[in-house]
C-alpha positions as CSV (number, residue, x, y, z in Angstrom):
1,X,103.7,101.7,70.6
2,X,106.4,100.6,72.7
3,X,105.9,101.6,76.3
4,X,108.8,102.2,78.4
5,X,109.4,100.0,81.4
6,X,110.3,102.6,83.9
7,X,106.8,103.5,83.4
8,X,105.6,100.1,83.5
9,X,107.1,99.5,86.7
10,X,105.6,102.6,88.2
11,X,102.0,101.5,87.1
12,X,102.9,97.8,88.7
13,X,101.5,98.7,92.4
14,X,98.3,100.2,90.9
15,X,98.1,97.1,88.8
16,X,98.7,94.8,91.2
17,X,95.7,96.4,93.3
18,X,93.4,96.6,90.5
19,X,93.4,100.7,89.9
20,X,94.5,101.7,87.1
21,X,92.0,102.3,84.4
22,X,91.2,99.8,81.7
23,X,93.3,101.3,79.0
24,X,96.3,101.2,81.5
25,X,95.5,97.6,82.7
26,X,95.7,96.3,79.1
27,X,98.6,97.9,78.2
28,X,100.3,96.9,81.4
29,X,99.0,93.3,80.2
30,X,100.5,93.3,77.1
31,X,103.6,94.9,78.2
32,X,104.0,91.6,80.6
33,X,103.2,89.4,78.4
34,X,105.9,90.6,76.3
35,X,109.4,91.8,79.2
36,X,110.4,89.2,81.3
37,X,112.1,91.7,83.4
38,X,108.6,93.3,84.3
39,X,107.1,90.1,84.1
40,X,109.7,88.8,87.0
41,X,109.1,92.0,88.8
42,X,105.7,91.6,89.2
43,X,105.9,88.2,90.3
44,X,108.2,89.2,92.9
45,X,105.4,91.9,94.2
46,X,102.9,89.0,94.0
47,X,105.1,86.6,96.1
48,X,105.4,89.7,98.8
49,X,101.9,90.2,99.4
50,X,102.2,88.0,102.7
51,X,105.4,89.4,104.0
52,X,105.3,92.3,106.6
53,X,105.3,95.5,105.4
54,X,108.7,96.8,106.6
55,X,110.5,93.5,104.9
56,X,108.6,93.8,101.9
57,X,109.5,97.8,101.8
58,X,113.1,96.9,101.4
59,X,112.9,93.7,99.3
60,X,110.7,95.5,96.6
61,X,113.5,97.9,96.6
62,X,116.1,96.0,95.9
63,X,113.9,94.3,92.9
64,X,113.1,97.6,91.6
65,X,117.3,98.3,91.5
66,X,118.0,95.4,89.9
67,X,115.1,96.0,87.5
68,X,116.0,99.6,86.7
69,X,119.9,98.6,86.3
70,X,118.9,96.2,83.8
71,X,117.1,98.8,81.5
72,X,119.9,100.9,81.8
């Protein structure tokens, strides 16, 4: 079953903080494993983990446009 990304990226911040449920996580798993556009998404959101949360509010946007653009 091929999941769409725009849901994928929606899932990413739940992901990222470990609550989504199991089903979710694995799919989200193999779903990275497989897009590197996700993939590069969510190692963007890892890198801003450190970075105050009004710089990281607009960075993580512009990912998230660059990601959507790219899927559509």
């Amino acid at each position: 079953m091929k999941i769409p990304c725009d849901l994928i990226l929606d899932l990413l911040p739940l992901y990222q903080n470990n609550l989504c449920s199991e089903g979710s996580e694995a799919i989200i798993t193999e779903h990275l494993s497989t897009c590197d556009c996700c993939h590069k998404v969510f190692e963007k959101m890892e890198e801003l983990i450190d970075i105050p949360q009004g710089e990281m509010d607009a960075t993580f946007e512009k990912v998230l446009r660059a990601a959507y653009k790219q899927h559509h």
